[in-house]
Wavefront OBJ file of the C-alpha trace (Angstrom):
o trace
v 30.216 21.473 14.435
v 30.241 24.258 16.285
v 32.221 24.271 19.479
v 33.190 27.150 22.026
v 33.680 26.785 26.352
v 32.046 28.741 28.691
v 33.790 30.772 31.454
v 32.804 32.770 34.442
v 34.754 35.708 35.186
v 35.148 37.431 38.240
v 36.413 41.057 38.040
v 38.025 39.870 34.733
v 39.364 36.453 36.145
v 38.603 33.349 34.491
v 37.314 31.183 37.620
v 35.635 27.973 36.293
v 35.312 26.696 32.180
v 32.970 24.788 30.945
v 32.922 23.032 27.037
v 30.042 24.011 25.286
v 29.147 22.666 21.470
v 26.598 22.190 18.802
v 26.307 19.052 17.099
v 24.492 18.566 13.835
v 21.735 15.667 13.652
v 23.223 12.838 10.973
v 20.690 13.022 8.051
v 18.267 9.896 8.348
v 19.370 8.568 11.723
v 17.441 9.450 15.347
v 19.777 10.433 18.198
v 18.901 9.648 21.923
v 19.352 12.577 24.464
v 17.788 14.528 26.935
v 14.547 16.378 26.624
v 14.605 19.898 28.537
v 11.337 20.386 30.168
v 9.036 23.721 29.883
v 8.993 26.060 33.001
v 5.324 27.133 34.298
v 3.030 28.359 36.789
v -0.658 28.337 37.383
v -3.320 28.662 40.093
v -4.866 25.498 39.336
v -0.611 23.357 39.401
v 0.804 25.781 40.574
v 4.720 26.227 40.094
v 5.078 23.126 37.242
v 7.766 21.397 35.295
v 6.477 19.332 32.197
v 8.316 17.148 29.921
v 11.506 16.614 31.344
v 13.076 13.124 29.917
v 14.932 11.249 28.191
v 14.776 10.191 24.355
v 16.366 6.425 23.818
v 16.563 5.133 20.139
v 18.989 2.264 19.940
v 17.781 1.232 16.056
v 15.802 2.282 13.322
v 13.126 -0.815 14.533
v 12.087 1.022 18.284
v 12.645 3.843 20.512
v 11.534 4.814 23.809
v 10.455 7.906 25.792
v 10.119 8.798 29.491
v 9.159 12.219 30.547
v 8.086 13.395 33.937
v 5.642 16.262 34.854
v 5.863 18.260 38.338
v 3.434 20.548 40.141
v 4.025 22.029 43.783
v -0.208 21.604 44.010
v -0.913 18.788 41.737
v 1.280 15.774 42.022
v 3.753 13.670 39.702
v 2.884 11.959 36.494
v 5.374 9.795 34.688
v 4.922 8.582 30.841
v 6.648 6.111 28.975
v 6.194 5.885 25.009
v 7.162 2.438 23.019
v 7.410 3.084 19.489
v 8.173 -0.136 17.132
v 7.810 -1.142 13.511
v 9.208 -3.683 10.963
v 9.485 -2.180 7.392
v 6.532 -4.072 5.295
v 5.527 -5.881 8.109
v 3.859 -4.478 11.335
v 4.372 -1.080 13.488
v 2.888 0.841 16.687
v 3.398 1.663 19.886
v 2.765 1.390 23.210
v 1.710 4.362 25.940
v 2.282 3.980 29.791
v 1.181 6.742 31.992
v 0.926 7.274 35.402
v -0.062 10.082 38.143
v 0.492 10.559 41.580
v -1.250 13.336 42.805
v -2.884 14.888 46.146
v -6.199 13.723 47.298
v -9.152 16.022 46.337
v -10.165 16.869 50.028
v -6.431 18.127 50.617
v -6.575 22.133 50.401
v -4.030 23.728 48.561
v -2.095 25.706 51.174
v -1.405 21.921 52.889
v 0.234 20.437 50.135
v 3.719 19.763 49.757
v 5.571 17.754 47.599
v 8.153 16.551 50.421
v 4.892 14.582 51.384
v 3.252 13.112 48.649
v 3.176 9.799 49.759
v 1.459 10.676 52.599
v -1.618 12.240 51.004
v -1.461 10.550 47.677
v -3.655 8.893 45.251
v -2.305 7.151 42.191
v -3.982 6.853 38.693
v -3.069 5.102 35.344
v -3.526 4.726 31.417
v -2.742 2.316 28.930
v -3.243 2.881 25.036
v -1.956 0.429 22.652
v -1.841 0.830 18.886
v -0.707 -1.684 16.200
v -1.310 -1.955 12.476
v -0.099 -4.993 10.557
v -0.283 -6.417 7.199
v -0.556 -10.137 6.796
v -0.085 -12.959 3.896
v -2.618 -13.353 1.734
v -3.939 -9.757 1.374
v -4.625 -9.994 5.619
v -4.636 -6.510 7.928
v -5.053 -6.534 11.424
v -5.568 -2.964 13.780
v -5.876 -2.395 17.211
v -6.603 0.724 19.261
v -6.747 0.243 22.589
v -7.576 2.695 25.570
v -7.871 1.905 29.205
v -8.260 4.637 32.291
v -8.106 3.528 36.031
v -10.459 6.703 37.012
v -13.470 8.193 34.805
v -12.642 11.626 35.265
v -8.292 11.187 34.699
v -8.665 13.520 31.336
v -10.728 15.587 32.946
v -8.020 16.600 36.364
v -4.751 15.752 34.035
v -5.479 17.222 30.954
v -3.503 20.151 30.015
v -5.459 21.200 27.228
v -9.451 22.068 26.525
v -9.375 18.787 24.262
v -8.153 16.520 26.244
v -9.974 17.743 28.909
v -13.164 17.188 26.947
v -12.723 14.040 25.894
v -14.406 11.834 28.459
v -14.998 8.274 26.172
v -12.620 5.502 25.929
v -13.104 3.375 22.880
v -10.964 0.901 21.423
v -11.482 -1.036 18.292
v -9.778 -4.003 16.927
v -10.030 -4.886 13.101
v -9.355 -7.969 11.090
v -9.655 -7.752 7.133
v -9.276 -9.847 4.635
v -9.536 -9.835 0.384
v -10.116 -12.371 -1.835
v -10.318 -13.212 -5.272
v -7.820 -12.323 -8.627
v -8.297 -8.429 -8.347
v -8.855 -8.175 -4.560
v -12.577 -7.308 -5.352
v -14.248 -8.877 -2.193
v -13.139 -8.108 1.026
v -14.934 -9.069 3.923
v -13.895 -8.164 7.658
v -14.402 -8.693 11.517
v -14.501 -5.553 14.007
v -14.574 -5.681 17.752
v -15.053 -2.207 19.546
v -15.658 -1.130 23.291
v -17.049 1.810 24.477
v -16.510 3.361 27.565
v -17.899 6.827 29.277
v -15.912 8.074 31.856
v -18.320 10.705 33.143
v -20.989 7.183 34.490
v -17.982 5.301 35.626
v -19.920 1.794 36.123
v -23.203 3.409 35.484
v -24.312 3.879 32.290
v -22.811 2.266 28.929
v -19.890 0.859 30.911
v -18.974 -1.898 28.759
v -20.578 -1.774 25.004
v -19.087 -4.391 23.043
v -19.763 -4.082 19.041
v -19.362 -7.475 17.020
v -19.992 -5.945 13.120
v -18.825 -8.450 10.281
v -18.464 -6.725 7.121
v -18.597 -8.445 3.639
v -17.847 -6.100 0.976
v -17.466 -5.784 -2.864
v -15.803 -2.858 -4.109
v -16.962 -1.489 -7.476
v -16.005 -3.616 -10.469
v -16.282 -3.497 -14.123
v -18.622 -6.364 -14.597
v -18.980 -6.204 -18.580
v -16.930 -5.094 -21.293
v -16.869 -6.765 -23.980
v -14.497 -6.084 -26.702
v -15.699 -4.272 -30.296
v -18.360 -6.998 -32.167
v -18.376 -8.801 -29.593
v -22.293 -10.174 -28.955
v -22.416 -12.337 -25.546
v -20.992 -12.130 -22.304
v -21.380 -14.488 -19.522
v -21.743 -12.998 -16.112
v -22.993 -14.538 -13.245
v -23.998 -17.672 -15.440
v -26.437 -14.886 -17.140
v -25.989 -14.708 -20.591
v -26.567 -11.071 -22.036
v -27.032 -10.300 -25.901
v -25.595 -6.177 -26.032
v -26.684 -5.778 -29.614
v -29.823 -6.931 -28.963
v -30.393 -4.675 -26.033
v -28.735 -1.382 -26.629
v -28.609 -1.800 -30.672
v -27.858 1.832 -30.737
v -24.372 1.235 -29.029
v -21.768 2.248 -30.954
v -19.517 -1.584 -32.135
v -21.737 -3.294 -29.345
v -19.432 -1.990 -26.584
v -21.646 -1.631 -23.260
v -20.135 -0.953 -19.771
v -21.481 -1.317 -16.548
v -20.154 -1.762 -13.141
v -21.900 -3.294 -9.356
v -21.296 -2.646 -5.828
v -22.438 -4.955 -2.792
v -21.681 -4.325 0.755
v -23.546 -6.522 3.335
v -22.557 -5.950 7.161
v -23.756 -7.756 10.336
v -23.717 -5.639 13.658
v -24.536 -7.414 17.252
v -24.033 -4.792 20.094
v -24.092 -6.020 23.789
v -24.811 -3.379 26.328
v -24.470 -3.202 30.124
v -25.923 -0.225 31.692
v -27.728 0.342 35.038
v -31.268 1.901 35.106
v -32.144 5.124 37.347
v -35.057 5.166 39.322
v -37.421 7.885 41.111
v -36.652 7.881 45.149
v -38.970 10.822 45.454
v -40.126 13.998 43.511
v -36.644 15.098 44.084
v -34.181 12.686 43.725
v -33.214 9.430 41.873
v -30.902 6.989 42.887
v -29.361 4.033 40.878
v -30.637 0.295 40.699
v -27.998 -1.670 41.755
v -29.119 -4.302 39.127
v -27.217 -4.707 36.092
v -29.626 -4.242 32.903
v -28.482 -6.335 29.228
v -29.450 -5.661 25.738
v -28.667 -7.420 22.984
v -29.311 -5.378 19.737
v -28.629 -7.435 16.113
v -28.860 -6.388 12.120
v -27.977 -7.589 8.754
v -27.539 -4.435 6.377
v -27.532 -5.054 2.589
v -26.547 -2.500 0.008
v -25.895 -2.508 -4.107
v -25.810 -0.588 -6.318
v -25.495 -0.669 -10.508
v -24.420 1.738 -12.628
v -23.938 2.002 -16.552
v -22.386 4.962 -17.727
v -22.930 5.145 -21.567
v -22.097 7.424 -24.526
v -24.358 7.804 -27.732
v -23.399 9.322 -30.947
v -20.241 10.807 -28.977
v -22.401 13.616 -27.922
v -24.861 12.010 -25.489
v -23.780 10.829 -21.839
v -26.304 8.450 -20.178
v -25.671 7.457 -16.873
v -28.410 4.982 -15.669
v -28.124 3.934 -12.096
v -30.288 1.818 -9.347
v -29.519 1.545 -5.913
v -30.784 -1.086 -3.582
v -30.765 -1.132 0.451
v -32.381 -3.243 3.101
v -32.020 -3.947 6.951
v -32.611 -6.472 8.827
v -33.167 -6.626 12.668
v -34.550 -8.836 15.104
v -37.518 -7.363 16.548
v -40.672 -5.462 15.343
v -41.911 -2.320 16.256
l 1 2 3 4 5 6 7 8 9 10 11 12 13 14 15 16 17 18 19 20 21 22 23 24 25 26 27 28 29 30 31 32 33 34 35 36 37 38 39 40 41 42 43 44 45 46 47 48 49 50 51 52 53 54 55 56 57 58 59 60 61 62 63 64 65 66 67 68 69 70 71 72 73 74 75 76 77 78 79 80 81 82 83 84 85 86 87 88 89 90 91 92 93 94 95 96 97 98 99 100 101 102 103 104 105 106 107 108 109 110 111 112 113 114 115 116 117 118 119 120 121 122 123 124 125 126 127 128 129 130 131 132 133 134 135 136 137 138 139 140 141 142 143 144 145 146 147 148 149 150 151 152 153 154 155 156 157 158 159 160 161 162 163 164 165 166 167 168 169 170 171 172 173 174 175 176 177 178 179 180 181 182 183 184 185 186 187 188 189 190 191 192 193 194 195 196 197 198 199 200 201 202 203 204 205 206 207 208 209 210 211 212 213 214 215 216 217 218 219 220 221 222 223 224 225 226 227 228 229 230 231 232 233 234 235 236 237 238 239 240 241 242 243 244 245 246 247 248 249 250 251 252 253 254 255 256 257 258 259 260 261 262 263 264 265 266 267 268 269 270 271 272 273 274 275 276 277 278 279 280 281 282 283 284 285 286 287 288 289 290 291 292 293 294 295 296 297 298 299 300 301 302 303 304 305 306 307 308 309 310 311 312 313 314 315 316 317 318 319 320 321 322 323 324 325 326
């Protein structure tokens, strides 16, 4: 700890103290307290104040943050961050932001913060994340993005990246294994896709409905030294009588199957020619319906002769199916 006050002097005359110290973090533990924001000033904000808050962490299972951001020529934006988790079970967190900020048609030189409520319009985001694990070899995801306006990132973002990124998509995952060794796993994903730059135009609400069934590559056949039949897949398979130059009959080979069933539902709305010029949108809402079945495998037998001579025979095998014909 390091501890020392703070006095003004005036011409050598201690006027007013103040306490001043420097406490150590405790190793392994989170300590609330203020957050000191960053000082700024651009011609696009203006004179600016960003991340000015408050950290809260009452236990080692959540915390909280709320920060604030201030611009003379922009506007306010608050933010609130829920982190939780429960050791071996579940964890995320939650983001709440929202702006209030001077209407577009307002010019520069007229805005003042003493009257934002005046000339104000207000925005918002939500993003959710969560990842849990279940009984029974069970996972469940979420990701989760919502914005109030199309072009929020691109006014409010304070980097090139953010300001870029002009797609909200959110995904939600449920998997699931089965069997001794966990070897099939099969799973259900729901996504949404959302571009902010056609706000209710085009691709406004894409929903994705894949179901995933999945193998993972497994030793399928080992037998042990002299041994002469396996039974696999009630096939019955004679290795000395089929690779009689393996060494003690010992013949390896391994399979992988994936099969995964996609169903995307699109909303869009269709442009059309007004003149030469110009196009305008048809206020009718267009639907397609788009479905496939993908199936993959693949077999592989990696082999060694005379214990100079590595074979490695393989065969892969894909098809698609889809519901129309071109």
């Amino acid at each position: 700890m390091i501890a020392r006050p703070i006095v003004l002097y005036i011409t050598n005359i201690p006027i007013i103290g103040l306490p001043f110290g420097i406490f150590p973090h405790k190793a392994g533990r989170r300590q609330s307290g203020w957050l000191m924001p960053g000082y700024g000033e651009s011609s696009y904000r203006g004179q600016f104040l960003d991340g000015f808050g408050y950290y809260w962490a009452p236990n080692e299972f959540w915390d909280s943050k709320l920060t604030t951001s201030l611009a003379d020529r922009q506007g306010l934006t608050l933010r609130l961050t829920n982190n939780y988790r429960k050791r071996y079970g579940f964890s995320g967190g939650i983001h709440l932001e929202t702006k209030q900020h001077f209407l577009s048609s307002l010019a520069k030189q007229d805005r003042d913060l003493l009257e934002l409520g005046q000339n104000v319009k207000s925005d918002y985001v939500v993003r959710w994340n969560h990842n849990q694990v279940m009984r029974n070899n069970q996972t469940f995801r979420v990701n989760a993005k919502y914005y109030s306006s199309g072009d929020y990132n691109q006014r409010t973002g304070l980097d090139v990246e953010r300001r870029l990124n002009q797609q909200a998509i959110s995904n939600a995952t449920y998997s699931k294994r089965w069997g001794k060794n966990q070897i099939i796993r099969s799973g259900v994903n729901l996504s949404s896709k959302r571009d902010l730059m056609v706000d209710n135009k085009a691709d406004s609400n894409s929903v994705f409905l894949p179901i995933t069934f999945y193998c993972r590559q497994t030793t399928c056949y080992k037998p042990q030294i002299r041994s002469k039949n396996v039974f696999f897949a009630m096939v019955r398979v004679n290795c000395l009588r089929q690779m009689p130059l393996i060494k003690n009959g010992t013949i390896i080979f391994s399979w992988n199957y994936s099969a995964n069933l996609n169903n995307k539902l699109e909303n869009y709305y269709e442009s059309i020619e007004d003149s030469s010029f110009d196009y305008i949108w048809d206020n009718s809402v267009q639907t397609t319906t788009k479905s496939a079945v993908t199936h993959s495998m693949s077999v592989t037998a990696p082999q060694k002769i005379f214990k100079y001579i590595s074979l490695n025979p393989s065969i892969q095998l894909k098809s698609d199916w889809v519901d129309r014909t071109f």
